[in-house]
N, CA and C atoms as a LAMMPS dump frame, in Angstrom:
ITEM: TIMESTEP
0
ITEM: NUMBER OF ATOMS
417
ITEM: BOX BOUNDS ff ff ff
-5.0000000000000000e+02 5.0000000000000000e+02
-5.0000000000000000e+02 5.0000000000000000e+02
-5.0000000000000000e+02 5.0000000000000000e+02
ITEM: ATOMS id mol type element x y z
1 1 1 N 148.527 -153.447 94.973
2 1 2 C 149.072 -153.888 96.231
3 1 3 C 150.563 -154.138 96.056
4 2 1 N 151.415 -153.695 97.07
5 2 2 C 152.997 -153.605 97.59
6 2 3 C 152.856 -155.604 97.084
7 3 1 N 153.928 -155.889 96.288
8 3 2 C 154.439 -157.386 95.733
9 3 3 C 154.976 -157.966 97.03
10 4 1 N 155.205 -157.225 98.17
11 4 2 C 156.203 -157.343 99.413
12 4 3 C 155.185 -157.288 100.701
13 5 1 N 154.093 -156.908 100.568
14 5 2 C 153.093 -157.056 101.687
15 5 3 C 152.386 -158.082 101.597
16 6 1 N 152.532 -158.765 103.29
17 6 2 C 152.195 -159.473 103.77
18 6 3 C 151.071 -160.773 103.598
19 7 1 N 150.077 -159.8 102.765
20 7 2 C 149.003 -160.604 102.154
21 7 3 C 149.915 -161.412 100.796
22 8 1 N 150.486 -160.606 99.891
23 8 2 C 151.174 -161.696 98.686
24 8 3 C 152.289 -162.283 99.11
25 9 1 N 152.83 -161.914 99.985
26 9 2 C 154.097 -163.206 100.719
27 9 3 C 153.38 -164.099 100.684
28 10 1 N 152.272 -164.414 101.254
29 10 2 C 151.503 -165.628 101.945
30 10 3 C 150.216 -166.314 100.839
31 11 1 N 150.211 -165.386 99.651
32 11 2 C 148.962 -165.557 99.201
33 11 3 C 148.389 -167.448 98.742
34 12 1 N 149.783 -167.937 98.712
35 12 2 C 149.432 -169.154 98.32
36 12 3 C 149.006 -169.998 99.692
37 13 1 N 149.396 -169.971 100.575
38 13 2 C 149.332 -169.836 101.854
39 13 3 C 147.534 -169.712 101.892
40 14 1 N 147.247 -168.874 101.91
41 14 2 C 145.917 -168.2 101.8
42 14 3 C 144.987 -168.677 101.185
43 15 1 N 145.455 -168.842 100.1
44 15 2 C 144.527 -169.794 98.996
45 15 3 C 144.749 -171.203 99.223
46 16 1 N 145.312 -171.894 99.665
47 16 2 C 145.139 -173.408 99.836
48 16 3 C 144.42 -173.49 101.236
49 17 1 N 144.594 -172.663 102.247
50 17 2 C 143.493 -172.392 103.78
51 17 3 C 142.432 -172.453 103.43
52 18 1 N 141.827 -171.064 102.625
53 18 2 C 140.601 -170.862 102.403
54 18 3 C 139.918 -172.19 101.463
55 19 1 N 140.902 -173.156 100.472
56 19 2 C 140.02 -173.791 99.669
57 19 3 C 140.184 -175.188 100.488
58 20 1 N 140.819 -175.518 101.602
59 20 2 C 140.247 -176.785 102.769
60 20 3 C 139.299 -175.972 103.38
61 21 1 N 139.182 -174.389 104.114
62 21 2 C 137.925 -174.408 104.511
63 21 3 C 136.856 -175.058 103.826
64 22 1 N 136.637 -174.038 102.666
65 22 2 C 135.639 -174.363 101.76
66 22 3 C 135.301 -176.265 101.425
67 23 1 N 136.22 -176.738 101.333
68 23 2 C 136.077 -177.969 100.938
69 23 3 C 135.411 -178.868 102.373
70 24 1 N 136.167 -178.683 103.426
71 24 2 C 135.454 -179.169 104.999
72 24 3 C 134.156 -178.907 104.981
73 25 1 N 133.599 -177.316 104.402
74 25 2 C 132.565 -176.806 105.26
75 25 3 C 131.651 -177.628 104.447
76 26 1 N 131.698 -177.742 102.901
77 26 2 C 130.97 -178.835 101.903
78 26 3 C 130.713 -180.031 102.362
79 27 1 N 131.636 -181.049 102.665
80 27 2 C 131.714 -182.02 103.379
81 27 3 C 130.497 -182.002 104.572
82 28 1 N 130.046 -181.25 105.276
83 28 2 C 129.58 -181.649 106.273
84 28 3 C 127.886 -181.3 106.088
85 29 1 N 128.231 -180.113 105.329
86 29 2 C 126.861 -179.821 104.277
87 29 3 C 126.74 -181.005 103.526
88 30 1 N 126.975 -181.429 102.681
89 30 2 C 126.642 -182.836 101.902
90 30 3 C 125.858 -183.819 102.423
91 31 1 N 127.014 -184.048 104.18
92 31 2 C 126.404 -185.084 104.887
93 31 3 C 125.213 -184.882 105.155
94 32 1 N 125.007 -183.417 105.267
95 32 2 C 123.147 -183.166 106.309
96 32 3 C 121.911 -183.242 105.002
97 33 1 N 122.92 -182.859 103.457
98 33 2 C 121.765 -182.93 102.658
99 33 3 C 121.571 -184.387 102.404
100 34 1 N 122.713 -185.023 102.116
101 34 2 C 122.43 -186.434 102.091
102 34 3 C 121.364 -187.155 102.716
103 35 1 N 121.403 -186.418 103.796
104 35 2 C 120.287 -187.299 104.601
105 35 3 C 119.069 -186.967 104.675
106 36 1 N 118.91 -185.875 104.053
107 36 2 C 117.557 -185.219 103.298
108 36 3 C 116.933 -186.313 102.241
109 37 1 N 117.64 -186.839 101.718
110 37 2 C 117.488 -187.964 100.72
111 37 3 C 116.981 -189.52 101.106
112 38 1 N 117.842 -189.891 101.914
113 38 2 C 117.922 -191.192 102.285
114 38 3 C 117.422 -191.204 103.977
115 39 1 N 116.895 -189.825 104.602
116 39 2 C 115.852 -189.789 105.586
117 39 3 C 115.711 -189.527 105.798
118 40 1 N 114.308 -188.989 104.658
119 40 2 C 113.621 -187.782 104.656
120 40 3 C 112.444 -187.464 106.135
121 41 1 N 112.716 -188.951 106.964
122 41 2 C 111.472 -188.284 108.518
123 41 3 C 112.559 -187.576 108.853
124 42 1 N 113.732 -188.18 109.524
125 42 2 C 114.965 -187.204 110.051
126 42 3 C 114.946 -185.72 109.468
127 43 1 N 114.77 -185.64 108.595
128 43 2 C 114.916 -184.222 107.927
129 43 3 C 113.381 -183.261 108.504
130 44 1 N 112.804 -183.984 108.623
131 44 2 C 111.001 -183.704 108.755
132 44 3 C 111.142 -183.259 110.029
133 45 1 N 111.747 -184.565 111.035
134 45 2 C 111.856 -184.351 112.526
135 45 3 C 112.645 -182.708 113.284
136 46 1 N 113.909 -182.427 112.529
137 46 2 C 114.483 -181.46 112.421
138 46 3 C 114.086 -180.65 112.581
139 47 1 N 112.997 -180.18 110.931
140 47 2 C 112.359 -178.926 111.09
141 47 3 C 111.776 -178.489 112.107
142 48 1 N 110.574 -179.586 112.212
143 48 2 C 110.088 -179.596 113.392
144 48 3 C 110.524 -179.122 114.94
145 49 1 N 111.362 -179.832 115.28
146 49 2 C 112.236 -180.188 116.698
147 49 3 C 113.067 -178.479 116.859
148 50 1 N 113.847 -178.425 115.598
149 50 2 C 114.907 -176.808 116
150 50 3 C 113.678 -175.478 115.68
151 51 1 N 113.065 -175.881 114.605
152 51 2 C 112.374 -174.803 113.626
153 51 3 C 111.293 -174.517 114.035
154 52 1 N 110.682 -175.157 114.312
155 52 2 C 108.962 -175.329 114.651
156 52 3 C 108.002 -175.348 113.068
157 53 1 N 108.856 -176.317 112.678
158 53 2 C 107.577 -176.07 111.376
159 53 3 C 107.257 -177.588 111.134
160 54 1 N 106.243 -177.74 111.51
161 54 2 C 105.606 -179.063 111.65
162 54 3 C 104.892 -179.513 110.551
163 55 1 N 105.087 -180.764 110.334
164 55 2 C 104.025 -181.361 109.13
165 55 3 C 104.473 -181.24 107.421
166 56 1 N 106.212 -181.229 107.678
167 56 2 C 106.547 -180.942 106.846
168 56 3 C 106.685 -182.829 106.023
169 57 1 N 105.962 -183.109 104.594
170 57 2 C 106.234 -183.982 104.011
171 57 3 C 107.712 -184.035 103.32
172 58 1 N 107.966 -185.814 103.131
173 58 2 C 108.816 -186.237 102.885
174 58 3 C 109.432 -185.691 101.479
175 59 1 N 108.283 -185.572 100.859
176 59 2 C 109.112 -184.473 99.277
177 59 3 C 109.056 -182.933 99.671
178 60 1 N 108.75 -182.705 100.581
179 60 2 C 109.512 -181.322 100.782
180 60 3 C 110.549 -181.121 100.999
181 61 1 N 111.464 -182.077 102.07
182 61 2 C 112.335 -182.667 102.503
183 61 3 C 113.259 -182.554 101.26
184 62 1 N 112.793 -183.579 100.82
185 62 2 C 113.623 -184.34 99.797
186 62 3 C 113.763 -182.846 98.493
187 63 1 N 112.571 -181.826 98.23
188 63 2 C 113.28 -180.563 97.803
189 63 3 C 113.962 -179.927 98.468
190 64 1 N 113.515 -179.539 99.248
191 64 2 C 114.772 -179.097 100.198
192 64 3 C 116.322 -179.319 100.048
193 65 1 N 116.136 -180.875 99.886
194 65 2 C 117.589 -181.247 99.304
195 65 3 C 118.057 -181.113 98.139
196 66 1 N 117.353 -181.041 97.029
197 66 2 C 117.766 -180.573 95.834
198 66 3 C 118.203 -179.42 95.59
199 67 1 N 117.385 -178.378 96.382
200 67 2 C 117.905 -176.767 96.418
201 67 3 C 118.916 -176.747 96.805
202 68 1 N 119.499 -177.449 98.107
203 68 2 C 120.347 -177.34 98.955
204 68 3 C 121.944 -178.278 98.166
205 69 1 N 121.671 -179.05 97.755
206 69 2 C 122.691 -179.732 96.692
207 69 3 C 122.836 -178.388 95.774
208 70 1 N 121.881 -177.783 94.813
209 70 2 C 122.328 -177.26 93.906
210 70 3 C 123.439 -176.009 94.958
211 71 1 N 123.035 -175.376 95.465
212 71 2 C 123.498 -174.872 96.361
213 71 3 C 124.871 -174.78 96.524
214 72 1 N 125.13 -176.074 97.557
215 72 2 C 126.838 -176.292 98.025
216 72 3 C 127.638 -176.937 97.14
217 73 1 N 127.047 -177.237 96.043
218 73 2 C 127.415 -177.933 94.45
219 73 3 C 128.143 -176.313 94.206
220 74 1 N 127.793 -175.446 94.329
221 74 2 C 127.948 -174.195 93.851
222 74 3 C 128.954 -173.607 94.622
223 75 1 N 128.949 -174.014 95.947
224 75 2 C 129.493 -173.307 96.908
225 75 3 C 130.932 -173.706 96.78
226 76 1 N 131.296 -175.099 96.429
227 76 2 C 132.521 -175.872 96.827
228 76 3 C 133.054 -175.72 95.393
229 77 1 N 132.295 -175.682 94.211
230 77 2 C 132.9 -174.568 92.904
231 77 3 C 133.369 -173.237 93.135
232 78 1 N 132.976 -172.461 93.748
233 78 2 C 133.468 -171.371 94.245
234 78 3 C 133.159 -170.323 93.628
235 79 1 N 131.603 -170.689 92.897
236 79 2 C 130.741 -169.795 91.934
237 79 3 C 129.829 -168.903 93.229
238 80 1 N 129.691 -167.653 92.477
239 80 2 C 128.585 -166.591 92.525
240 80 3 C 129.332 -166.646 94.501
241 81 1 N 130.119 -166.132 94.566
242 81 2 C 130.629 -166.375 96.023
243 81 3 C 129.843 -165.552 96.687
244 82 1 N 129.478 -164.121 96.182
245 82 2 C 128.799 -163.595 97.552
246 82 3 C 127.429 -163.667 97.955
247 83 1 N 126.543 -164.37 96.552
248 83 2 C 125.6 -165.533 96.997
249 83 3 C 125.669 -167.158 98.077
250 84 1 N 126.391 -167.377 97.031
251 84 2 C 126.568 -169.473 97.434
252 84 3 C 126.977 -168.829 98.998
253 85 1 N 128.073 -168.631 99.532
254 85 2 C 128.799 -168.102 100.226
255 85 3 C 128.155 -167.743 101.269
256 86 1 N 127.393 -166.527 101.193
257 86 2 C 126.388 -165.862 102.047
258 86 3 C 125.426 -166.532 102.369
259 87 1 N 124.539 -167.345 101.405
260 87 2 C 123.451 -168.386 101.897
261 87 3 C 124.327 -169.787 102.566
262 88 1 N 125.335 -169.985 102.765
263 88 2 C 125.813 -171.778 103.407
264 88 3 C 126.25 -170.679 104.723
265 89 1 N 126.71 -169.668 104.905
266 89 2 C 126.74 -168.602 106.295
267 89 3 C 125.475 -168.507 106.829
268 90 1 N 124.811 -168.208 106.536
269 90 2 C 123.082 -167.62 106.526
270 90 3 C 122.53 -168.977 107.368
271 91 1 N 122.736 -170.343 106.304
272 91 2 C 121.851 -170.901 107.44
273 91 3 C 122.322 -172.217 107.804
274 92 1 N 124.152 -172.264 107.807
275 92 2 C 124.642 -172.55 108.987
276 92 3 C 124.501 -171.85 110.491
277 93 1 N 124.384 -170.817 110.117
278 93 2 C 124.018 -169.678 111.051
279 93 3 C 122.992 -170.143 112.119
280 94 1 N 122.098 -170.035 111.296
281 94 2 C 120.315 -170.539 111.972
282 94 3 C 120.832 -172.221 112.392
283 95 1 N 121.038 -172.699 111.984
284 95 2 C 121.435 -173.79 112.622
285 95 3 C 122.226 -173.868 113.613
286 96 1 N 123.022 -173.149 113.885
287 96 2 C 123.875 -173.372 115.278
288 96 3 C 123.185 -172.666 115.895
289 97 1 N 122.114 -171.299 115.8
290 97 2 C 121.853 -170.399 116.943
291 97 3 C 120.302 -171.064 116.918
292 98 1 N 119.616 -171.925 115.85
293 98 2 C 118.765 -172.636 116.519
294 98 3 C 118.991 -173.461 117.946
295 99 1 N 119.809 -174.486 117.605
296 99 2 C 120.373 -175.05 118.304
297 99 3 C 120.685 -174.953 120.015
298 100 1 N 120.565 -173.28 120.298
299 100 2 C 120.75 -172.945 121.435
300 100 3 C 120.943 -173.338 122.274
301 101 1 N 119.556 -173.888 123.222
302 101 2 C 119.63 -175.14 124.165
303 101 3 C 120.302 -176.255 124.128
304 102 1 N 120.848 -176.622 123.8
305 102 2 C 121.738 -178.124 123.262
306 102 3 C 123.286 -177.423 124.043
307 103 1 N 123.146 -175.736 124.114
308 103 2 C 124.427 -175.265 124.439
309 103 3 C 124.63 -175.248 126.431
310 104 1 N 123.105 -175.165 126.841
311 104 2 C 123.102 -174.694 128.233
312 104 3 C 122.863 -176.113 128.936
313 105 1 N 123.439 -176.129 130.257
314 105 2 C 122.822 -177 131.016
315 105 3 C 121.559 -177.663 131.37
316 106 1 N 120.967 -178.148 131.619
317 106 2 C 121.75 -179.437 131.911
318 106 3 C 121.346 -180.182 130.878
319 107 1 N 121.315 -179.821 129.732
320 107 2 C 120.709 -180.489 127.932
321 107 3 C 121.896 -180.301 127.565
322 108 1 N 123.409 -179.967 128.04
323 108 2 C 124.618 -179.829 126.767
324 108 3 C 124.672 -181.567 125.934
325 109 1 N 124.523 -180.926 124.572
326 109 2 C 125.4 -181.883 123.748
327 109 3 C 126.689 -181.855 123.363
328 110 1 N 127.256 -182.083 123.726
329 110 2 C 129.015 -181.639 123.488
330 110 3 C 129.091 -181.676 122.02
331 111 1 N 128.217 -182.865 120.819
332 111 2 C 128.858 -182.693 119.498
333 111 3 C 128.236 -181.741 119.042
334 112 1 N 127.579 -180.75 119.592
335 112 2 C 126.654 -179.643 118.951
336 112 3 C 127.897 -178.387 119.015
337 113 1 N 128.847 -178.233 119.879
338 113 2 C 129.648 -177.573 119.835
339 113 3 C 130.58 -177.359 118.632
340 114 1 N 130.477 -178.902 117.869
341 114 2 C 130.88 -178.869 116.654
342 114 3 C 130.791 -177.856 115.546
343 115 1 N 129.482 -177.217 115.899
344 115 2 C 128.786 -176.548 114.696
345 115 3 C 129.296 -174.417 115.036
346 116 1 N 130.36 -174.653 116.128
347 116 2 C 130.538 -173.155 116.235
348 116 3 C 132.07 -172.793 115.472
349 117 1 N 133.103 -173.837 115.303
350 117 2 C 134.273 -173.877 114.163
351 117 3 C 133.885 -173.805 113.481
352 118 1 N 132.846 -174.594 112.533
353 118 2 C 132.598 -174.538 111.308
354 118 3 C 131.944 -173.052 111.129
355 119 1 N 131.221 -172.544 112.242
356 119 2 C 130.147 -171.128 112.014
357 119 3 C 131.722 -170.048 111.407
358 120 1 N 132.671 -170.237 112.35
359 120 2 C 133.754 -169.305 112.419
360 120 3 C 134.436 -169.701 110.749
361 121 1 N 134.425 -171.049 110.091
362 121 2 C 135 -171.097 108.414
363 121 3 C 133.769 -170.37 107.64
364 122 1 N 132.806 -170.672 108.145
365 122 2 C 132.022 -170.009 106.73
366 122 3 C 131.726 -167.956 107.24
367 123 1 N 132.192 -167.773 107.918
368 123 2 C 131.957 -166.25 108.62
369 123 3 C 133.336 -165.938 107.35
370 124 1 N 134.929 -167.039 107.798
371 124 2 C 135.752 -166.303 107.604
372 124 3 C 135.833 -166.751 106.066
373 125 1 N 135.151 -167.69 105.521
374 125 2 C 134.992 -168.059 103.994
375 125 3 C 134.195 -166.602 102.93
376 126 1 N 133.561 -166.092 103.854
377 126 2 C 132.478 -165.331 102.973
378 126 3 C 133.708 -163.791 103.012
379 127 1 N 134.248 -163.632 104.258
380 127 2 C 134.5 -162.228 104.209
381 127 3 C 135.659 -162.382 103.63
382 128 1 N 136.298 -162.647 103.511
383 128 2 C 137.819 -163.445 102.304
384 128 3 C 137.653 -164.196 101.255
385 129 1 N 136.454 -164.354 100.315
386 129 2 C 135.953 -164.354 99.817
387 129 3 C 136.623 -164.188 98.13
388 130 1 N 136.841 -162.557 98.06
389 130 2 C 137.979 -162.639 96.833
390 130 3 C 139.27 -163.177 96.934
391 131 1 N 139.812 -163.897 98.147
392 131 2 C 140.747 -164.12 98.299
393 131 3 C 140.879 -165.648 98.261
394 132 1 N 139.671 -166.541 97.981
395 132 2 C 139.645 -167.731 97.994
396 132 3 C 139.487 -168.501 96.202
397 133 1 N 140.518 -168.43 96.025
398 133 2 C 140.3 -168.53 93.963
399 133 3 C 141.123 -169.816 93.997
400 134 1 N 142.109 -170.339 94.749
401 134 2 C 142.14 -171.705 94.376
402 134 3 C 141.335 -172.983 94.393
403 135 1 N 140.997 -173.053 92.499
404 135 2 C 140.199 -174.324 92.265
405 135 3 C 139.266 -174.15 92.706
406 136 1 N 138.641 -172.891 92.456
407 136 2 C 137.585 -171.624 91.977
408 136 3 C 137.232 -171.508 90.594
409 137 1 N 135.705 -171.558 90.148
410 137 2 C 135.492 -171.309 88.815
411 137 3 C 135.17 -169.951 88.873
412 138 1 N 135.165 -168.883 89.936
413 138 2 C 134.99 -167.516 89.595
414 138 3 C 135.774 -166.933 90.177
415 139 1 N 136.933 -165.949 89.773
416 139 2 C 137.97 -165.816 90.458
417 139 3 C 137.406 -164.629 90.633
């Protein structure tokens, strides 16, 4: 690549964007696994309520959260990117387009709208991807 095009003018630029995405999108993942932990009906209720999978016990939950820690533990390292990466896209994904109804009248939740910025960091986290190596263990 031209030392003078546009992408390496900016690259530092680029790399400190992409690694607050990454670091925000962790943050909010944390919070939802966290609470896989410390409440595990909430987590139960969830499935249930967006998913339809009912009757899910409290240590499922609570694995759930362990997978899901090892996971964005991985993700916010900036390991195996077009895994970690692709799965926190994948089912942020399902989560906002579960969510659906929460979008239409007369059920809007306005903080559910929350979850379509973040859809747009991890879309633009995964496809820029080699381009996100600051304070990255896999460049």
């Amino acid at each position: 690549m031209n030392d003078n095009s546009p992408i390496e003018s900016h690259r530092s630029n680029i790399e400190i964007s992409l690694f607050l995405l990454r670091i925000t999108v962790f943050l909010v993942m944390f919070a939802w696994t966290v609470d896989k932990f410390t409440n595990p009906a909430h987590g139960a209720a969830i499935l249930e309520g967006f998913y339809f999978i009912g009757g899910a016990s409290q240590t499922i939950v609570m694995a759930m959260g362990v997978l899901e820690m090892l996971l964005i533990l991985a993700f916010v390292a900036g390991m195996w990117k077009k895994y970690t990466y692709g799965l926190v896209l994948l089912f942020h994904g399902l989560t906002t387009l579960a969510s659906w109804d929460r979008y239409i009248p007369p059920d809007v939740t306005l903080t559910f709208y929350a979850a379509w910025p973040m859809f747009a960091a991890c879309i633009t986290l995964y496809l820029l991807r080699d381009l996100d190596t600051r304070f990255s263990l896999s460049r």
